[in-house]
C-alpha positions, 0 to 999 in steps of 0.5 A: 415518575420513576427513573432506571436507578442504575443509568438515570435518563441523562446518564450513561450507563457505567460498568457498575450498572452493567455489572449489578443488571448481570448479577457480576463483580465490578471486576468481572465485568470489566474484564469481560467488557474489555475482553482480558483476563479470565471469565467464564463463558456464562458469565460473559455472555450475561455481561454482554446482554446486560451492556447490550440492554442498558446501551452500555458504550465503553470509555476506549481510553480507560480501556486502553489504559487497562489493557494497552491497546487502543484498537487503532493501527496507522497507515502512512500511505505514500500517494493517495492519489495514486489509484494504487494507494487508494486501492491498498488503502480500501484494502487496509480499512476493510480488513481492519474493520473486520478485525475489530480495528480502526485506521488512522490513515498518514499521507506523505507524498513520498516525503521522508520528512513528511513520513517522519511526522506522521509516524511521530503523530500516530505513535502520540497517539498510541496507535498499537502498530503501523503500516508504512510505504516507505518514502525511502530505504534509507532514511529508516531511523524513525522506523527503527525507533518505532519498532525498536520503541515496542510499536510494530511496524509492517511495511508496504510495497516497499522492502528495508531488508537490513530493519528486520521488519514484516514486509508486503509486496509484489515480485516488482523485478519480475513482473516488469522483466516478463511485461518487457519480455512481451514487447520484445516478443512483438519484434520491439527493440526501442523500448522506453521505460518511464518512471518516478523513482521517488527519494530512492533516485540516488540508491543503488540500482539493485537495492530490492527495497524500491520498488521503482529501481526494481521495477526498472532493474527488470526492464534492463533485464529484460533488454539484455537477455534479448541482445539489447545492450543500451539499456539507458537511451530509451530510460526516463526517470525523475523525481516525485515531485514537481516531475510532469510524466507527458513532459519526461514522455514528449521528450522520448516520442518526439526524438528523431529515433523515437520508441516504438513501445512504452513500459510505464511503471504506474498508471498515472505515468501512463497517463502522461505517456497517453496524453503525450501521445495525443499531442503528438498525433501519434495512434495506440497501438498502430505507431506505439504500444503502451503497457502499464502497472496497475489495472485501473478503471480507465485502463479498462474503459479506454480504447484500445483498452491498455495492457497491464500488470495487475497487482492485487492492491487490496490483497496487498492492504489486507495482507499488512494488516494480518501481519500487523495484528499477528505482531501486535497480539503478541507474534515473536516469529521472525521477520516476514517477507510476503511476496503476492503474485501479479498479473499480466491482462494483455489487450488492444494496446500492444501491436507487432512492431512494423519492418519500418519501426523496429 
């Protein structure tokens, strides 16, 4: 019985092999394999029949080693719980994919230390860029590190204007001023905001990178073009972690001048004003509106559906990775600000407020 000289029944096929079945130089198919360097046409197409035949499958490291990329970008994501994320993240993967890149994905749970040691590991493992959500605008010296470290960095629904770096986010400020704007319009003037603010609790309020402060920022703006002063009594904020969203909530719609609207400035917080709600006999919309960020599954299958401000969380992935890939593949343009638009879905969860209730 005779054997394929050129790969044998138990070995794989080499670059000389696919190299001698498509009558090339070793060099030739090696910079046709890997896609660098100067090869004709012909040439090219014979070299990818020849690997397609022998079932060639090239060595990524040597490959890496050759042209200094792995194909790899990182993703360090803040909450990949969060329905936001998880959106922004099929985003990521999905457009990646297409071209020709593999994610290797970082949770923090809006930690900056953890942050910091995601974007260690990914940078050991030679990751040609990375995308980040920033736990913090501040706390950025592994950020700049990075960057300066010759691994471009794109960040995501966050902002660090001072970094210099690509961004992708919303107009966050915005679109919660015009959801306010709508409750304002429905004759409410006790409304409340709820929020996690993350690590950026202490920054200044009007920094433009948080997208938390930006977000509340646009509530008290809101407020104050409509003649509402106190902007602070219906305000709850707190802490990432180990903050309960019902419990910040049940505090509000239990007091004895309670709100008569909610902005809540995700969905999961949303939730925790809903079951707050409930706990309190109280009926959406008839004796409190509700409106939130992100139009999530259940926000649609509720009933009364929920009000929200939709963002294109795949979009905003998407988005990210093609200004990664344009700095990796060599883009020396300025740094980029990339705004996607929102949009407000109204339905059954807000109502006028009553004569009795305003």
């Amino acid at each position: 019985m005779t054997t394929n000289r050129r790969s044998g029944p138990h070995r794989p096929a080499t670059i000389p092999d696919v190299a001698r079945e498509a009558g090339v130089s070793r060099s030739t198919a090696s910079r046709a394999l890997a896609d660098y360097g100067s090869v004709s046409p012909e040439a090219r197409e014979r070299v990818r029949a020849a690997a397609e035949k022998l079932g060639y499958r090239p060595n990524q490291l040597a490959r890496s080693m050759i042209t200094g990329r792995t194909h790899t970008l990182g993703a360090v994501i803040a909450d990949i719980q969060n329905p936001f994320f998880a959106g922004v993240t099929r985003g990521i993967t999905d457009a990646a994919r297409a071209a020709g890149y593999q994610i290797l994905l970082a949770n923090t749970d809006e930690d900056p230390a953890a942050e910091r040691a995601a974007v260690k590991t990914l940078r050991d493992k030679h990751v040609d860029g990375l995308i980040v959500a920033p736990a913090s605008t501040t706390d950025t010296g592994h950020l700049s590190a990075a960057h300066e470290g010759g691994c471009p960095v794109v960040l995501l629904d966050r902002r660090v204007p001072r970094l210099g770096l690509d961004s992708v986010t919303v107009d966050n400020h915005g679109a919660a001023r015009d959801a306010v704007r709508r409750l304002l319009a429905m004759g409410h003037r006790r409304i409340a905001l709820v929020s996690l603010v993350g690590n950026d609790a202490t920054d200044d309020p009007v920094d433009p990178g948080s997208t938390g402060l930006a977000r509340i920022e646009g509530y008290r703006a809101a407020l104050r073009e409509a003649g509402v002063e106190d902007t602070e009594t219906y305000l709850r904020t707190g802490a990432f972690h180990g903050q309960d969203p019902a419990v910040l909530a049940r505090g509000l719609l239990d007091s004895p001048e309670p709100p008569t609207a909610v902005f809540a400035t995700d969905s999961l917080i949303a939730l925790g004003v809903l079951s707050a709600a409930r706990e309190l006999g109280l009926r959406v919309p008839e004796d409190l509106s509700v409106v939130t960020f992100d139009d999530t599954d259940w926000a649609r299958a509720l009933r009364p559906r929920i009000s929200v401000v939709a963002q294109p969380v795949q979009e905003l992935g998407a988005t990210a990775v093609r200004s990664l890939i344009a700095r990796v593949q060599g883009g020396g343009h300025r740094p980029e600000h990339t705004t996607l638009p929102t949009e407000f879905i109204e339905r059954e969860s807000v109502a006028r407020a009553t004569q009795q209730r305003k």
